[in-house]
Residue, then its C-alpha position, 0 to 999 in steps of 0.5 A: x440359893x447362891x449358898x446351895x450352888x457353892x456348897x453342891x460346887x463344892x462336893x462336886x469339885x472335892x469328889x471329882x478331885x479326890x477321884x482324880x488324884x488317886x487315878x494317877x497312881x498306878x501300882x505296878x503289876x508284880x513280876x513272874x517268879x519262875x519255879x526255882x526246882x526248874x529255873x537256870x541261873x539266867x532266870x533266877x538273874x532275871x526274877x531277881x532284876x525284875x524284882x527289885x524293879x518291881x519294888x521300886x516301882x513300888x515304893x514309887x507308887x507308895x510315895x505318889x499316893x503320899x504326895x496325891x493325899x497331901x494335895x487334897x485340902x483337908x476339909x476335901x479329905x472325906x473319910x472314904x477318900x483317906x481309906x481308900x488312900x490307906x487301902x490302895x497303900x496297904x495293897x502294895x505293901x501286901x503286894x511287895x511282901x508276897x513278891x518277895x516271900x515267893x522269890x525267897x521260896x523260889x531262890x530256896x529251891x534254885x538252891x536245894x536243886x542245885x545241892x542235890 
């Protein structure tokens, strides 16, 4: 019977933990890409800051899902923990790679504005 409890202890602890580490990451939201056809210099500026803020704060969030995964104990690493973990990686990795293909496609078209 003691053996039960440990082992229901147990999953109960290795659950709520796994859960709770993953909680503490938040991934920043991406930034506003102004339209680059209408947007002044001072906007481009500003998306621009705002994008590499956003990519730090990324890389932030990357590294804390890292750091949270490697705390779990391995045998406490369920399958569904560690995709999840992946999930929520590849997520910001998506995230940063289409911020950064809109404001190229944004500062292109700053640029082809300005040209004309």
């Amino acid at each position: 019977m003691k053996s039960i409890v440990t082992i229901a202890f147990t999953m109960t602890l290795a659950l709520s933990a796994g859960s709770a580490f993953a909680d503490d990451c938040t991934r920043p939201p991406s930034p506003a890409i102004p339209s680059g056809a209408a947007a002044t210099q001072e906007d481009m500026i500003a998306a621009q800051s705002a994008v590499k803020k956003f990519l730090a704060d990324s890389e932030t969030f990357r590294n804390c899902l890292q750091a949270q995964e490697a705390l779990i104990p391995k045998e406490q690493l369920t399958a569904d923990l560690q995709k999840s973990f992946v999930e929520r990686y590849n997520a910001a990795v998506d995230a940063e790679v289409a911020t950064g293909n809109e404001f190229n496609e944004a500062i292109r078209a700053y640029k082809a504005a300005r040209a004309q």
